[in-house]
VEXFIPA-590995 format. One record per residue (C-alpha): residue number from 1; residue in three letters; z, x, y. Coordinates in steps of 0.1 Angstrom, whole numbers, plus 5000, padded with zeros to 4 digits. Last residue first. Example, Ala and Ser with C-alpha at 12.3 -4.5 7.8 and 13.67 -1.06 7.14 Angstrom:
num:residuo:z:x:y
2:SER:5071:5137:4989
1:ALA:5078:5123:4955
This chain:
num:residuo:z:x:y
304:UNK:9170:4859:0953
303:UNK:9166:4836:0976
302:UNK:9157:4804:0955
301:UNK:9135:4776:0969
300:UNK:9108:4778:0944
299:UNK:9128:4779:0917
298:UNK:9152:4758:0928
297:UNK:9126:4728:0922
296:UNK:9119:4737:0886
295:UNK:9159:4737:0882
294:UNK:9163:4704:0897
293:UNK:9133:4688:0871
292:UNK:9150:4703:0844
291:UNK:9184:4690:0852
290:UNK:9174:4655:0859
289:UNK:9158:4654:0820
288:UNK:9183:4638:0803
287:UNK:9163:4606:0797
286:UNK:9131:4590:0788
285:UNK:9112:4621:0779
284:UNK:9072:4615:0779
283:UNK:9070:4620:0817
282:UNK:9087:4656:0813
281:UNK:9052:4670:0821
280:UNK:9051:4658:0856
279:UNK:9077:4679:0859
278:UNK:9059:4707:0851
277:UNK:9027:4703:0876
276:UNK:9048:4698:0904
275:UNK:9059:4732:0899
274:UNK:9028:4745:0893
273:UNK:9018:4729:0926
272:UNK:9043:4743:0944
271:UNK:9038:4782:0927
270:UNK:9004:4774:0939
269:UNK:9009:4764:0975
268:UNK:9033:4795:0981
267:UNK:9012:4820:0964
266:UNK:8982:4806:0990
265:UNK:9003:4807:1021
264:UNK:9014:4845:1014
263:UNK:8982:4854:1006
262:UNK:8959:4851:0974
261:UNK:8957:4886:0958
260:UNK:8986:4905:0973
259:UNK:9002:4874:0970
258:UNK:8999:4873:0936
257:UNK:9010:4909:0925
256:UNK:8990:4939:0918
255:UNK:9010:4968:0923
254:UNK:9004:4993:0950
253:UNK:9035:5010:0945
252:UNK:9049:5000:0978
251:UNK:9038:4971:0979
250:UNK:9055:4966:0943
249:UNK:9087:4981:0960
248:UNK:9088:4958:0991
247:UNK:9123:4949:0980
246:UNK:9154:4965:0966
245:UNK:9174:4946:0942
244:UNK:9211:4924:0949
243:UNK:9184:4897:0959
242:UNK:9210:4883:0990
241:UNK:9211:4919:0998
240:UNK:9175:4931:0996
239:UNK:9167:4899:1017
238:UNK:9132:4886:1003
237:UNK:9098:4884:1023
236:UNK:9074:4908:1000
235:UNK:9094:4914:0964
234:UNK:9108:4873:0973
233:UNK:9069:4864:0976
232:UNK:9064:4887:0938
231:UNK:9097:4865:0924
230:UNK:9079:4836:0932
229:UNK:9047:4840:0919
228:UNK:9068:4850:0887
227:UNK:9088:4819:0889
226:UNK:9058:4796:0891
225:UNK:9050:4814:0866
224:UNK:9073:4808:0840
223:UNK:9075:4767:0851
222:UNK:9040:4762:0843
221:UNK:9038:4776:0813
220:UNK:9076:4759:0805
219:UNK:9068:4726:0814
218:UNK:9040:4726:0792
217:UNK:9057:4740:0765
216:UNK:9084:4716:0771
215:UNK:9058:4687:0763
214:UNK:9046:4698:0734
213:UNK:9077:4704:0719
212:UNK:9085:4668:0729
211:UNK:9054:4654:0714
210:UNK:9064:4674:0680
209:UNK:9100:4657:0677
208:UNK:9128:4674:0684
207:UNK:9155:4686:0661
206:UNK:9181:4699:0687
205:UNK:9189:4735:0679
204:UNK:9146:4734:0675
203:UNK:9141:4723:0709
202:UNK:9172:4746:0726
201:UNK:9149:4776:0709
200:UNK:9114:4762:0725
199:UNK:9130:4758:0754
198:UNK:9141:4792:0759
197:UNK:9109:4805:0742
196:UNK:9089:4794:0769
195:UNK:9107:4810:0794
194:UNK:9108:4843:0774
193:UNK:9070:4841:0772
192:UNK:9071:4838:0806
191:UNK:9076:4866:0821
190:UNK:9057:4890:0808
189:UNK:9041:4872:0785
188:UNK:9023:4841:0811
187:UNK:9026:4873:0834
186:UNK:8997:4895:0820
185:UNK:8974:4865:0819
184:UNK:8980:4857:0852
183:UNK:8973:4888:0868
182:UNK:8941:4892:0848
181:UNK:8930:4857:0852
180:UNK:8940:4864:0888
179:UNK:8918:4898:0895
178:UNK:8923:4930:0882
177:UNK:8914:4957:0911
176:UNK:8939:4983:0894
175:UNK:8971:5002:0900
174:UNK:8996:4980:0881
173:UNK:8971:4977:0849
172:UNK:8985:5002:0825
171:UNK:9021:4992:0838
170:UNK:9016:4956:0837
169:UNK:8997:4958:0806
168:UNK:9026:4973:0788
167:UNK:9049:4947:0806
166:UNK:9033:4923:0791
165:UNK:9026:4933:0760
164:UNK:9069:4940:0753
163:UNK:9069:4902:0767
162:UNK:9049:4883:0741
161:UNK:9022:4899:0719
160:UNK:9040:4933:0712
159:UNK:9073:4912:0711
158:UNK:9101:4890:0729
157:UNK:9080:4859:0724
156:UNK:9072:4863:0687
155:UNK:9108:4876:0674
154:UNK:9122:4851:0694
153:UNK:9100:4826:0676
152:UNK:9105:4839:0644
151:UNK:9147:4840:0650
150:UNK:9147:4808:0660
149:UNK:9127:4789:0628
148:UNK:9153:4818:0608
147:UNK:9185:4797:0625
146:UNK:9168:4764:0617
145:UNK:9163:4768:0580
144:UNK:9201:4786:0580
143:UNK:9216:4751:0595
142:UNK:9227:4761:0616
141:UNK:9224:4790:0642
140:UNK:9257:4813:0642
139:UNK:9248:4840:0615
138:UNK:9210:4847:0623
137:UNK:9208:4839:0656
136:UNK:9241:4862:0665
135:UNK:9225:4891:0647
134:UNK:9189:4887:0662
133:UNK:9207:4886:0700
132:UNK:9224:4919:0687
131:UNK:9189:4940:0676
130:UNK:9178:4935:0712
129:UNK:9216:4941:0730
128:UNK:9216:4971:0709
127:UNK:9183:4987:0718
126:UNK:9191:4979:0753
125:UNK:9224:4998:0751
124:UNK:9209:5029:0734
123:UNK:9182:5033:0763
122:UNK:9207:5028:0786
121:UNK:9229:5053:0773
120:UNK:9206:5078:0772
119:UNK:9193:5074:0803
118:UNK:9229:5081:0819
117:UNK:9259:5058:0827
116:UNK:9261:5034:0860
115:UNK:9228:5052:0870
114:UNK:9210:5041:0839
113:UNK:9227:5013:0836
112:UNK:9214:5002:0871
111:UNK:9238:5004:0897
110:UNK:9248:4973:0914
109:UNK:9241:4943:0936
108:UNK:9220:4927:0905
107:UNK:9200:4959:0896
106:UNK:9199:4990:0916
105:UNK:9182:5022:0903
104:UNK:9148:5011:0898
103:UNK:9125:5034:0882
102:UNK:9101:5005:0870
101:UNK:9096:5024:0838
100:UNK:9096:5060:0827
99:UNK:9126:5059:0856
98:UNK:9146:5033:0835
97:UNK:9151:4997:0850
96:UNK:9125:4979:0830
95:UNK:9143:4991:0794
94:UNK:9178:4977:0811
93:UNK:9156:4948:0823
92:UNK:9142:4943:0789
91:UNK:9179:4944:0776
90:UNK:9193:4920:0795
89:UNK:9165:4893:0788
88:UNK:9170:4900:0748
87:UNK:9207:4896:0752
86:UNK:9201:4865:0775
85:UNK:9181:4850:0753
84:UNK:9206:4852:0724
83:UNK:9233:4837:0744
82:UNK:9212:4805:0747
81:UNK:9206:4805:0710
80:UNK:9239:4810:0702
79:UNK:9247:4782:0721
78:UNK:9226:4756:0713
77:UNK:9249:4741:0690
76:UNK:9273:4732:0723
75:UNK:9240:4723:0742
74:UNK:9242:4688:0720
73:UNK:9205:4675:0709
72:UNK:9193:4647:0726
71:UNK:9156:4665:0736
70:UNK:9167:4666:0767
69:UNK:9202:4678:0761
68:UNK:9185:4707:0737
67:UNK:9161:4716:0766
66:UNK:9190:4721:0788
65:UNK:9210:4738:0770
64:UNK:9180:4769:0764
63:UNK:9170:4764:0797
62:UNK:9209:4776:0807
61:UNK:9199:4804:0785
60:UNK:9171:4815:0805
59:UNK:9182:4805:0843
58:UNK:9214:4826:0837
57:UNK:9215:4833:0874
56:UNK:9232:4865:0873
55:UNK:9267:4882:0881
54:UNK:9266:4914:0855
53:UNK:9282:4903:0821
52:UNK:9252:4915:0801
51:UNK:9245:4949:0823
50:UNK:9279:4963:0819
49:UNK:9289:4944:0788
48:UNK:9265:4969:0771
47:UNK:9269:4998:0788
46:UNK:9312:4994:0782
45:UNK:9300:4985:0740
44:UNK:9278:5021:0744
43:UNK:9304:5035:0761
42:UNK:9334:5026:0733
41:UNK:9313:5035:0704
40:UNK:9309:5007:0682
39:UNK:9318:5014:0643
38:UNK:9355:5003:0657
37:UNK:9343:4960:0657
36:UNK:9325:4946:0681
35:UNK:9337:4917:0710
34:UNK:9304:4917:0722
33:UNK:9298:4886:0706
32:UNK:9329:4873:0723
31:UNK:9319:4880:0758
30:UNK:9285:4867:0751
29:UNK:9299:4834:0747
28:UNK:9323:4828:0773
27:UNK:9296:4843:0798
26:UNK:9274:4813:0783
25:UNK:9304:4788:0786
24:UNK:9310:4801:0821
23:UNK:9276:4806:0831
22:UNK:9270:4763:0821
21:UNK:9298:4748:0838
20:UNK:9283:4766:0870
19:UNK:9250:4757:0865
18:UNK:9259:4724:0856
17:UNK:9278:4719:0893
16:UNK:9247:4739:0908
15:UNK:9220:4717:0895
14:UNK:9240:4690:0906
13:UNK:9228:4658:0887
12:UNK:9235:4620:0908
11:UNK:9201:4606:0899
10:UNK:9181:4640:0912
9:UNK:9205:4664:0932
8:UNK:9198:4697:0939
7:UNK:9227:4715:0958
6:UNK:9221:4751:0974
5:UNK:9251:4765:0977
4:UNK:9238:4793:0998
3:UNK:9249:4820:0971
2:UNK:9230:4804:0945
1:UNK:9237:4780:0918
């Protein structure tokens, strides 16, 4: 799944092998739905596929199958859903990329949108990618009961009290002397709203029962940041090529990230022990759960 071929295995499961598999359907996917009819303008439809079909991880939808296999649903119905989190995911990084924002102008080895088109564009092409991933819930979830259950949550996770807040917070709050509760608390939405949702979405595409629910939303707390605390050690010790991103640039902002309030050593121990802390969650699953327990463990080995 990454660039080093790094190979998890847990009762013969390649996280890389599935991963694989699993972009191509995904990638499969979105292509289509992007597929729009003449009322599109051609840029905005080139912006959009731009940033959606860029070479990425696709760690959020392939949660999205995952947690429907676990759960003993099939990932093919959970498809929509998973192509749905990516739109949303796309577009807040589009948003996140803009100068107003995170000013970044390289995303994923390559021009932001912004750069890659103009602000306009961008703006326009996130807006579209967020109203899209509603579109596709709507029409290619089933049944229809199950479809709106997804499109709440979404709704929920992606919002003012979800992501959206998150990020506002992390901009009014990037310059402070906020302490961990405060860090954490602005990433649990941040980031990992959208990581609960994922599993919450391949959940419902899957019928599962109430103790399982509870289960992935355990997994999925711990799992979000774990991935955040990551992501701020890659921001401090990463490779700017293997990341695709450039680095040092919440140092150099003076943003409040975990190591900058815990150390090196001490982000490391407690994105471990959050880690361990999910997959101890999964206990109550009997099976198909191999690929959830390798991807919890990538994230903490993951270069980029």
């Amino acid at each position: 799944m990454t660039s080093s071929r790094v190979i998890i295995e847990n009762d013969s499961f390649s996280l890389e092998d599935y991963g694989r598999a699993a972009r191509e359907r995904i990638d499969r996917a979105l292509l289509a739905y992007t597929n729009l009819d003449s009322g599109c303008p051609e840029q905005l439809r080139e912006a959009m596929r731009y940033s959606l079909l860029a070479p990425g991880k696709r760690l959020r939808p392939i949660l999205v199958l995952l947690a429907a296999e676990a759960c003993g649903g099939e990932s093919e119905a959970a498809i929509p859903a998973a192509a749905a989190v990516e739109m949303i995911h796309t577009y807040s990084l589009i948003h996140d990329d803009l100068p107003a924002m995170d000013d970044d102008d390289l995303r994923r080895g390559r021009p932001t949108c912004h750069k890659a088109f103009d602000e306009a564009t961008a703006i326009l092409a996130g807006d579209a990618l967020l109203t899209l991933a509603f579109e596709v819930l709507a029409e290619h979830m089933q049944p229809p009961v199950v479809a709106a259950a997804c499109c709440a949550a979404l709704a929920r996770a992606a919002g003012a009290t979800g992501m959206v807040g998150g990020q506002a917070d992390d901009l009014a709050g990037q310059f402070s002397d906020g302490g961990i509760e405060a860090l954490e608390a602005i990433h649990r939405r941040k980031t990992g709203a959208m990581f609960l949702v994922s599993l919450e979405l391949g959940a419902l595409s899957a019928g599962a029962t109430l103790e399982q629910r509870q289960a992935l939303t355990i997994y999925g707390r711990c799992l979000g940041l774990a991935f955040q605390i990551t992501d701020d050690l890659l921001d401090v010790r990463g490779d700017a090529a293997a990341m695709g991103k450039r680095v040092q640039k919440d140092s150099d902002h003076g943003k409040l990230t975990f190591p900058s309030l815990l150390g090196i050593d001490e982000s490391v121990r407690r994105a471990e022990a959050l880690v361990n802390e999910a997959c101890a969650a999964l206990a109550p699953f009997e099976t198909q759960t191999a690929g959830l327990h390798a991807l919890a463990h990538y994230v903490l080995q993951r270069n980029h």
